[in-house]
C-alpha positions as CSV (number, residue, x, y, z in Angstrom):
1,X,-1.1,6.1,19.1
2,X,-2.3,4.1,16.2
3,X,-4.6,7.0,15.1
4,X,-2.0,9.2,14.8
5,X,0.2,7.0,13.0
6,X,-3.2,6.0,10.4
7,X,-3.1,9.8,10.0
8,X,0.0,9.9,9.7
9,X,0.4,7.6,7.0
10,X,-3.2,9.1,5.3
11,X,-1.1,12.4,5.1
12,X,1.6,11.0,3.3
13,X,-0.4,9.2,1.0
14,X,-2.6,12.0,-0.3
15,X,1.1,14.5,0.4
16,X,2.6,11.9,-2.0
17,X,-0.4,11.4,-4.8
18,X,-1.4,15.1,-5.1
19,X,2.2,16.1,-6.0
20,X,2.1,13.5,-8.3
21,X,-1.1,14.3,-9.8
22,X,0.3,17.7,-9.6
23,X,3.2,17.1,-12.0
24,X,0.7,15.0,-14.2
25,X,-1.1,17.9,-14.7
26,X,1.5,20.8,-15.2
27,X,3.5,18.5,-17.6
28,X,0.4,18.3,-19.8
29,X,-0.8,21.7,-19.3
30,X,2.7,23.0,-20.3
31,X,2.8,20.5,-23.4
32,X,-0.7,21.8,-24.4
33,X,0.6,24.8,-23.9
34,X,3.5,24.7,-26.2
35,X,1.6,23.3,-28.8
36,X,-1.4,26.0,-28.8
37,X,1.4,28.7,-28.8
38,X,3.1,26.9,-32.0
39,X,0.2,26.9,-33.7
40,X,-1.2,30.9,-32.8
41,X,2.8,31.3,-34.3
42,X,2.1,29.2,-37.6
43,X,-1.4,30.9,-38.2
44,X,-0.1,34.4,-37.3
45,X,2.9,33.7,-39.6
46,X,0.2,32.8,-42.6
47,X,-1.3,35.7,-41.9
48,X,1.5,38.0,-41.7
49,X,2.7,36.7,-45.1
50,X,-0.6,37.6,-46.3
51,X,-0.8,40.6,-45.5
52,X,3.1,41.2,-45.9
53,X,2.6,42.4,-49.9
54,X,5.2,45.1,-51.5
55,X,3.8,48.0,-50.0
56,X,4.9,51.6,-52.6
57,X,5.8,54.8,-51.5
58,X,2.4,55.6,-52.1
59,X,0.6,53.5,-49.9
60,X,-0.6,51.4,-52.1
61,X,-0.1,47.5,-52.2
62,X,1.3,45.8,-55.3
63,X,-1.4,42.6,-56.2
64,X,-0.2,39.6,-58.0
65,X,-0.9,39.5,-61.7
66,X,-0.3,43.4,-61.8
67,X,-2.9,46.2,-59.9
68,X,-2.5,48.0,-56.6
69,X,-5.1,48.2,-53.9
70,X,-5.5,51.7,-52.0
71,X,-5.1,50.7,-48.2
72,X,-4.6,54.6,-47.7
73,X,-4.7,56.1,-44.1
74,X,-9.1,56.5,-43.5
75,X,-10.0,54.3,-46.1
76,X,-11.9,51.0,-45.5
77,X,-9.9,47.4,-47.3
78,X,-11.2,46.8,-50.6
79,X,-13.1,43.1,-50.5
80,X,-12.5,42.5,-54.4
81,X,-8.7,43.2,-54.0
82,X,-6.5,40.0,-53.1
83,X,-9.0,37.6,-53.1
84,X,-10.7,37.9,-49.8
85,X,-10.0,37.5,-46.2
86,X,-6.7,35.7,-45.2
87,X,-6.1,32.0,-45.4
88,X,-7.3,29.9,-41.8
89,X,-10.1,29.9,-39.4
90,X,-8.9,33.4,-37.9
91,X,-10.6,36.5,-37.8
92,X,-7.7,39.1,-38.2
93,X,-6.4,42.4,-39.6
94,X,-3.5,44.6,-40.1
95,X,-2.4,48.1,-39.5
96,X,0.3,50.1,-40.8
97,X,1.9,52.5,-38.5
98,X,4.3,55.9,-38.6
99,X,7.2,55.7,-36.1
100,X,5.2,58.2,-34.0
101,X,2.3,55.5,-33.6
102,X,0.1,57.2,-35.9
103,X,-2.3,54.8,-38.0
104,X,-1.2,54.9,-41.5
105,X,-3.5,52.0,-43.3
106,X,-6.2,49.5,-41.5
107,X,-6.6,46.3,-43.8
108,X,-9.5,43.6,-42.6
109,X,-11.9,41.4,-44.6
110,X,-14.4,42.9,-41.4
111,X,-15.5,46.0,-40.9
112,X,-14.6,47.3,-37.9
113,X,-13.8,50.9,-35.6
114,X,-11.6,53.0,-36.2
115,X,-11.1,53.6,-32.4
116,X,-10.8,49.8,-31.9
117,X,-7.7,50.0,-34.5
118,X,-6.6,52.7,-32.5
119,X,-6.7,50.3,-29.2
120,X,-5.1,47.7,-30.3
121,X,-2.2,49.9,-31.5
122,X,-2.0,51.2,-28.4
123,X,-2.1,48.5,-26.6
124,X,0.9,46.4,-28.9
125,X,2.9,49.4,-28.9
126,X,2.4,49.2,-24.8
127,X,3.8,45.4,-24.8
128,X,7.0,46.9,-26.0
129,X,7.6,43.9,-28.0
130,X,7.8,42.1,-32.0
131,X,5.2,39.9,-30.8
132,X,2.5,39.9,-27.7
133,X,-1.0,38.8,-26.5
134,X,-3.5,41.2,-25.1
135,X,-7.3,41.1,-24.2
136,X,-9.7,42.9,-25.4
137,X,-13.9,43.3,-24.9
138,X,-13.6,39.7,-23.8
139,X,-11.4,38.6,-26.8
140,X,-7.8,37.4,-26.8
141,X,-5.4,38.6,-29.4
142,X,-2.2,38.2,-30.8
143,X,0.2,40.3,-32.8
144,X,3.0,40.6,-35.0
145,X,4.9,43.7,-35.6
146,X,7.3,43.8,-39.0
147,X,9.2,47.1,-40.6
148,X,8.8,48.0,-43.9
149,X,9.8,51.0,-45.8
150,X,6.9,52.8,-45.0
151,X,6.7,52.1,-41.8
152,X,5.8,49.1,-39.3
153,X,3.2,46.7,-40.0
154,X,1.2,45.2,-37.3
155,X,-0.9,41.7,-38.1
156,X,-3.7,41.1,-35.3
157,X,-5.1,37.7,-34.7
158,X,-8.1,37.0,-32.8
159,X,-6.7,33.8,-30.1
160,X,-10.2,33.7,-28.0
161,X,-10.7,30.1,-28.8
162,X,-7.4,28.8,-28.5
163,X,-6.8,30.5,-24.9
164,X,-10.5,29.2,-23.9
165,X,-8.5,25.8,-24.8
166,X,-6.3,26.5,-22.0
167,X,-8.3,28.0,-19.6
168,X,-10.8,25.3,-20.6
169,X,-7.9,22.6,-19.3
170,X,-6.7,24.7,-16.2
171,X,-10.6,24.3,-15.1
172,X,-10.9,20.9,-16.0
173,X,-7.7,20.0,-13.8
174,X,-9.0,21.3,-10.9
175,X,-12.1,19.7,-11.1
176,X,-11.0,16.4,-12.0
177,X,-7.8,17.1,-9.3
178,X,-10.7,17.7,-6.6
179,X,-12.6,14.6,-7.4
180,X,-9.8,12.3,-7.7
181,X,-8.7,13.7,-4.5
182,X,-11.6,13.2,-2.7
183,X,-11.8,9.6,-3.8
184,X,-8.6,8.7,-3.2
185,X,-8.3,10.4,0.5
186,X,-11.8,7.8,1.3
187,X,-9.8,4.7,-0.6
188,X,-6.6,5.9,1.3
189,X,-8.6,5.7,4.5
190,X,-9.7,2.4,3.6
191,X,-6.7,1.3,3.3
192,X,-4.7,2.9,6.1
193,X,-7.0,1.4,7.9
194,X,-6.2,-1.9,7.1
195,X,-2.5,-1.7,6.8
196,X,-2.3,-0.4,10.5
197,X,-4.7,-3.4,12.0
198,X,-1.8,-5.6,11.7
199,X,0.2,-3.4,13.3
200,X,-2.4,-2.7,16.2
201,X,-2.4,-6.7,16.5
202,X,1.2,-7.5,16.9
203,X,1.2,-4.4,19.4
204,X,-1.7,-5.7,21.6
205,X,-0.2,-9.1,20.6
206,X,2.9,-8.2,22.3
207,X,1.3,-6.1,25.3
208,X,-1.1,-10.1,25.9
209,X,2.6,-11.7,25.9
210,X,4.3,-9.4,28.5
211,X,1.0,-9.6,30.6
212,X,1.1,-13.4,30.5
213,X,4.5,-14.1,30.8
214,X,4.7,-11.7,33.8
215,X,1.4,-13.7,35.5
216,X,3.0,-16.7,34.7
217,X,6.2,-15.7,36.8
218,X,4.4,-14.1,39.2
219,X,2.7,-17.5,40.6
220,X,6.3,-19.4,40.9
221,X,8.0,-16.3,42.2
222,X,5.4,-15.8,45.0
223,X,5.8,-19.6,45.9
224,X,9.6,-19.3,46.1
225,X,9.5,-16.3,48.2
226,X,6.6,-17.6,50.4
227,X,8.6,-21.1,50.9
228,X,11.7,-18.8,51.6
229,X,10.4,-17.1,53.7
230,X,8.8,-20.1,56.3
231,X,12.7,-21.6,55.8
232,X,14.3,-17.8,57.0
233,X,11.6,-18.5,60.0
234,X,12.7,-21.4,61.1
235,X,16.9,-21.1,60.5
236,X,17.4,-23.7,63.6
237,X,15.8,-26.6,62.1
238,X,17.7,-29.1,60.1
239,X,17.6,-29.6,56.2
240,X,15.8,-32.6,56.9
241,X,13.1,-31.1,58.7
242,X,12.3,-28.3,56.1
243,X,13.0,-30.8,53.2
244,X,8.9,-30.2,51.6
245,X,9.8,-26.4,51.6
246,X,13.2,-26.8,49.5
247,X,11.3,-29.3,47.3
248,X,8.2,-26.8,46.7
249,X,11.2,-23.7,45.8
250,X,12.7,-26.6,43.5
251,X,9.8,-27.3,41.7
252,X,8.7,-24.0,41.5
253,X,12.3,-23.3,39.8
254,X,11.5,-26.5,37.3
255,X,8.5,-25.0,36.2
256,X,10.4,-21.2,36.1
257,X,13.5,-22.6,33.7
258,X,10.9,-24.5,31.6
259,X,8.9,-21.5,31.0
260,X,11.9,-19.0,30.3
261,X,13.6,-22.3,27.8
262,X,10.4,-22.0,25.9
263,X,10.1,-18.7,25.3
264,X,13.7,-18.6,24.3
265,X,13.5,-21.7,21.9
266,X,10.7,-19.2,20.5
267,X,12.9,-16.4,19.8
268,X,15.4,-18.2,18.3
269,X,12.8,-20.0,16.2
270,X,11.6,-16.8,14.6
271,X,15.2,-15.4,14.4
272,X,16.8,-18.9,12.7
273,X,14.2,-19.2,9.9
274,X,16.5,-18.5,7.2
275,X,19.9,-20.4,8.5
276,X,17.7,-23.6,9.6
277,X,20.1,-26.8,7.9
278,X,17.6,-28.6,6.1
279,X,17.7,-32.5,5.2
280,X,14.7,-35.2,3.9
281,X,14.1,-37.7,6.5
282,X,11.3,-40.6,6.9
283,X,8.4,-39.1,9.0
284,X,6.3,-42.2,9.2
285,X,9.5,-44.1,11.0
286,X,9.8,-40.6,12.8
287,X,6.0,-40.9,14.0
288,X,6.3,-44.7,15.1
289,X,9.5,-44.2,17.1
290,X,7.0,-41.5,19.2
291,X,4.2,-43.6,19.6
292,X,6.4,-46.2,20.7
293,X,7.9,-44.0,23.5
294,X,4.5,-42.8,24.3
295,X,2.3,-45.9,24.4
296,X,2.7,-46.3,28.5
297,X,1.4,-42.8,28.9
298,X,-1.7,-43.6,26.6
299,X,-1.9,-47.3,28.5
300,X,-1.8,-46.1,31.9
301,X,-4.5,-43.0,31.0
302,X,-6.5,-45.7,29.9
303,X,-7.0,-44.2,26.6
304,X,-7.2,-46.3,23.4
305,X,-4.9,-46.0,20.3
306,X,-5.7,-46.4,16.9
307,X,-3.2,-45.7,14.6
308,X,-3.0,-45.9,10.1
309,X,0.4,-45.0,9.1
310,X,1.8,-45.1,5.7
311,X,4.8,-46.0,5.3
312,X,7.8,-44.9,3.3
313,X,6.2,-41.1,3.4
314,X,9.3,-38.7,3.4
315,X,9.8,-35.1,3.6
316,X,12.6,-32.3,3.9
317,X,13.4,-30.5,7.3
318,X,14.9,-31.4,10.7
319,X,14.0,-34.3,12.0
320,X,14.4,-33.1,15.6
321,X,11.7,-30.5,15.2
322,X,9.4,-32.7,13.7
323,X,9.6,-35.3,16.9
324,X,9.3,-31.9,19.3
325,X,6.1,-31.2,17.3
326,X,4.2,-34.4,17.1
327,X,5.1,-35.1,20.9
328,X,3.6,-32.0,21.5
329,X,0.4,-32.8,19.3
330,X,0.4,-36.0,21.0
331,X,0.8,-35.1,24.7
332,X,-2.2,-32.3,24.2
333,X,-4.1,-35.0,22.5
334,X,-3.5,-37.3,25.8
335,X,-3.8,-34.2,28.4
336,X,-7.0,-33.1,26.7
337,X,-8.9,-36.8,26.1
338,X,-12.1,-38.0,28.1
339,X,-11.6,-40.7,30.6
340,X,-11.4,-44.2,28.5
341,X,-11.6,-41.8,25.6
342,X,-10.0,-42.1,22.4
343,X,-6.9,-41.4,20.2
344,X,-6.7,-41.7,16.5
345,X,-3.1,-40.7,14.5
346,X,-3.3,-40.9,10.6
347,X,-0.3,-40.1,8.5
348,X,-1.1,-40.6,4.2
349,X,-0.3,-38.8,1.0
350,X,-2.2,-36.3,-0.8
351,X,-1.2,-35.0,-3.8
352,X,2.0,-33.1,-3.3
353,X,1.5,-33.5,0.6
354,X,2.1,-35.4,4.0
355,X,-0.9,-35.3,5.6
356,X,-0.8,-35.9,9.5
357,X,-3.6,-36.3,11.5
358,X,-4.4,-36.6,15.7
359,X,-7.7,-36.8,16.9
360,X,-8.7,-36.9,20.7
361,X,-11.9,-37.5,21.8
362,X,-13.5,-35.0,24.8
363,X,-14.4,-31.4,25.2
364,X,-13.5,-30.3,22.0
365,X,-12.6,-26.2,21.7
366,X,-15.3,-23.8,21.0
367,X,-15.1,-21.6,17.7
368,X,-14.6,-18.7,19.7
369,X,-11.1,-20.4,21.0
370,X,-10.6,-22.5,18.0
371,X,-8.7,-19.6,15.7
372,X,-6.4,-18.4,19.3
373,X,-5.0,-21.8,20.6
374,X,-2.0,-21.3,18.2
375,X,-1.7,-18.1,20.2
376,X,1.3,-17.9,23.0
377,X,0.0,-18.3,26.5
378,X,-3.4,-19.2,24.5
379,X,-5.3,-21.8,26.7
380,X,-9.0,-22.1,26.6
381,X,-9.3,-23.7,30.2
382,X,-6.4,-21.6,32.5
383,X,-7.0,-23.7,35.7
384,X,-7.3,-27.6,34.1
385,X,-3.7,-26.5,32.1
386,X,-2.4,-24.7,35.0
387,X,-2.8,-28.2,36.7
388,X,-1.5,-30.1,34.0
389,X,1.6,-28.2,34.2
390,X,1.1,-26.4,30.9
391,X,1.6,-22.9,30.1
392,X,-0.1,-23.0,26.4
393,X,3.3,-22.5,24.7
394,X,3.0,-25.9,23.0
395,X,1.2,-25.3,20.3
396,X,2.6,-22.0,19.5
397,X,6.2,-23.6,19.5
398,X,4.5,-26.7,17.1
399,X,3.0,-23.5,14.6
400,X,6.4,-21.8,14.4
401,X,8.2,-25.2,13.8
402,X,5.7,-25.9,11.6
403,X,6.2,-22.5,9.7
404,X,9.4,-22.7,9.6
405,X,9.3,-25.9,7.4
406,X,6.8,-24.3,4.6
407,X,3.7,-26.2,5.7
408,X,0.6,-25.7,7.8
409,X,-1.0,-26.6,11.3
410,X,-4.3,-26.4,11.6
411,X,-7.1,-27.6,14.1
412,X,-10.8,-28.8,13.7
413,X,-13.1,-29.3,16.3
414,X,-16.7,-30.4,17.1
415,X,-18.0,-29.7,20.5
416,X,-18.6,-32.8,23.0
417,X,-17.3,-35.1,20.9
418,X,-13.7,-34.3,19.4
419,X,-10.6,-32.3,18.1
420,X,-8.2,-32.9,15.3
421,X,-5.0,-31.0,14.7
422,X,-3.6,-31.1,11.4
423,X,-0.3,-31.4,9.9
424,X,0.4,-30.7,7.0
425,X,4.1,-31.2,5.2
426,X,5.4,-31.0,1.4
427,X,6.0,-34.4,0.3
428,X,9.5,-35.2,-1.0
C-alpha cells in the first residue's frame, strides 16, 4: 500500500514539474522565436530597400547622384555600381521576375548559378506567398516579393544562422529537460520517501494501538466470562457463597472502564487542543499540594523524598491537567523505584522556563526503550506493569497534556542506577 501511494505521489511530482518545465520552455522558445523572426523582418526590409531602386522601362536601375546600372536579364550585377553589397551581416540577392515566372534581372554582390536563381524562384513562387522561408543545399532562406512596374521583385536572405539559433535552443531544451528530469525524479524519490515514512508510522502506529488495546481487553474479558461462567455452574448457591467470583468480574470491570476512560480522555485531548480554556496558576503550590497527598504512599514504600522547590514559579494552562500529569510522573516514579530507593523532585527557573524534574532511583530504561515509553500501551517490562495495574497509557496521557500546553516531556536515564523525566513549561 505505501509503495503505491510513494509512487503515486513520485508520478505526480515529475506529472506536475515536467509540465511546468514544459511551459518554461515553450514560453521562451516562442519569445525567442518572435524576436529572431522580427529581426530576419528588419534585415530583410534593409535589404529590400536596397535593392528596391527606381527600376526604368529599360531595365536599368536609376543610382543616386545620377547613372544607371544594367541589371539586364543574363547579365552578372556590376560590383562598382551602388556601392557594394547590401547593408548587414546577410549574404543576399534579388531577382526580378515577368508575371509568367520568367527571370528578368539577378542582382548579388556574389556570384552565384544561374540555375540556383532559377530554384529559388521556383521555390518562392511555390510558397504562394509576399513573404516565406525555404531550405536549400543545407541553407535557410527568406524572401520578400514586391511589384514594380516591370514586374515583381524578389529579395532573398540567407537565415542559416538565425534558424541554427532555434534549432540550436530546441536541442538544448531537450537536453537540459532530460537532465533536470532525471535529477529531479532521484531528489523526488528522496523525498517521497520521506514524506510517506510518517505516514507508514502513524499507520503501523495505529495498527500497535488496535493490537494492544484489543490484548488488553482480551485478558479482562476472558476473566469475566471464565468467573461467569463457574457462577452459571453453580445457579443454586447463594450470593454469599459465590461472593470471590462477583468480586473477580467486578474488578475485572474496574480495570475495563479505567482502560476505555483513558483512551477516551486521549481522544478528546488530541481533538480539544484548540478550544482548551487557558489561565496562569502557581505550579510550585500546585506540586506541594501533590506531594503532600502522596507522601504516605512514598512513606509506606519505604522510599525516601528529597524535594527543592522554588517558590512563586507560575505558568499559563489548566491547573487540573497539570496535577493529572505530575501524579502520573510521580506514581511511575514510586511504581518503578528500588526497595529503600530514592526520589528526588526539583522545580526552578531557567531562562524563559519552568523546569520540573523527578528522579527515581532503580532499573532505569534502556536506550532501545527510552525514545517509545511516551508511546500508548508502551511498557518496557509487560508483566511487572501488568501487576502493577498499569496499562502504559500514563505517560502518553502526561505527553499529550504536556503538548497541549506548548512545552516538552522528556526522559533521561542511566542503566542500574536512575531515571529522570523532565518537564518542561513556559514561565509566565
Amino acid at each position: 500500500m505505501f509503495k503505491k501511494l510513494k509512487n503515486r505521489f513520485l508520478l505526480l511530482n515529475l506529472v506536475t514539474i515536467s509540465v511546468m518545465m514544459l511551459v518554461a520552455f515553450v514560453t521562451i522558445y516562442t519569445i525567442t522565436y518572435q524576436d529572431v523572426r522580427r529581426d530576419i523582418d528588419i534585415e530583410l526590409h534593409k535589404t529590400s530597400e536596397f535593392f528596391r531602386m527606381p527600376l526604368g522601362g529599360d531595365g536599368k536601375r536609376r543610382m543616386p547622384g545620377g547613372g544607371f546600372q544594367n541589371v539586364l536579364p543574363g547579365t552578372l550585377p556590376l560590383q562598382s555600381g551602388y556601392g557594394g553589397p547590401p547593408p548587414g551581416r546577410t549574404v543576399s540577392f534579388m531577382l526580378l521576375a515577368s508575371a509568367d515566372g520568367t527571370i528578368k534581372a539577378a542582382d548579388s554582390p556574389f556570384d552565384l548559378e544561374d540555375g540556383f536563381y532559377e530554384e529559388a524562384l521556383r521555390k518562392a513562387l511555390a510558397s504562394g506567398g509576399e513573404t516565406g522561408q525555404f531550405a536549400h543545399d543545407g541553407n535557410d532562406w527568406a524572401f520578400n516579393a514586391q511589384e514594380t512596374n516591370v514586374g515583381t521583385l524578389y529579395v532573398f536572405m540567407d537565415v542559416t544562422a538565425q534558424q541554427a539559433i532555434l534549432t540550436k535552443l530546441i536541442y538544448t531544451f531537450a537536453a537540459v529537460g532530460l537532465g533536470m528530469l532525471i535529477v529531479i525524479y532521484f531528489i523526488s524519490r528522496l523525498f517521497a520517501n520521506r514524506s510517506i515514512q510518517p505516514v507508514k508510522q502513524a499507520f503501523e502506529k495505529q495498527k500497535q494501538f488496535i493490537a494492544d488495546a484489543s490484548h488488553e481487553l482480551k485478558t479482562p474479558l476472558a476473566v469475566i466470562q471464565t468467573n461467569t461462567d463457574v457462577l452459571l455452574a453453580n445457579r443454586e448457591d447463594t450470593i454469599a457463597s459465590q461472593e470471590k467470583w462477583l468480586h473477580y468480574i467486578k474488578q475485572e470491570t474496574h480495570r475495563m472502564a479505567k482502560l476505555t476512560g483513558d483512551l477516551l480522555y486521549l481522544t478528546e485531548m488530541d481533538e480539544a487542543r484548540s478550544t482548551m480554556m487557558h489561565a496562569e496558576f502557581d505550579l510550585s503550590d500546585t506540586l506541594e499540594t501533590i506531594m503532600l497527598t502522596m507522601e504516605a504512599v512514598i512513606f509506606e514504600k519505604q522510599l525516601r523524598l528529597d524535594y527543592d522547590i522554588e517558590h512563586g514559579l507560575k505558568t499559563v494552562g489548566s491547573p487540573e491537567q497539570m496535577k493529572q500529569v505530575i501524579m502520573i510522573l510521580l506514581d511511575n516514579a514510586i511504581k518503578y523505584a528500588n526497595p529503600r530507593g530514592e526520589i528526588t523532585i526539583a522545580l526552578k527557573k531557567q531562562q524563559h522556563d519552568v523546569v520540573l524534574s523527578v528522579t527515581n532511583t532503580g532499573e532505569g530504561i534502556a536506550p532501545e526503550h527510552l525514545g517509545r515509553i511516551f508511546d500508548r500501551f508502551y511498557r518496557t517490562d509487560t508483566s511487572r506493569t501488568r501487576s502493577q495495574g498499569g496499562y502504559g497509557l500514563g505517560l502518553a496521557i502526561a505527553r499529550s497534556i504536556v503538548d497541549q500546553h506548548g512545552g516538552k516531556l522528556q526522559a533521561r536515564s542511566t542503566v542500574g542506577e536512575s531515571t529522570t523525566f523532565l518537564l518542561q513549561l513556559p514561565a509566565h
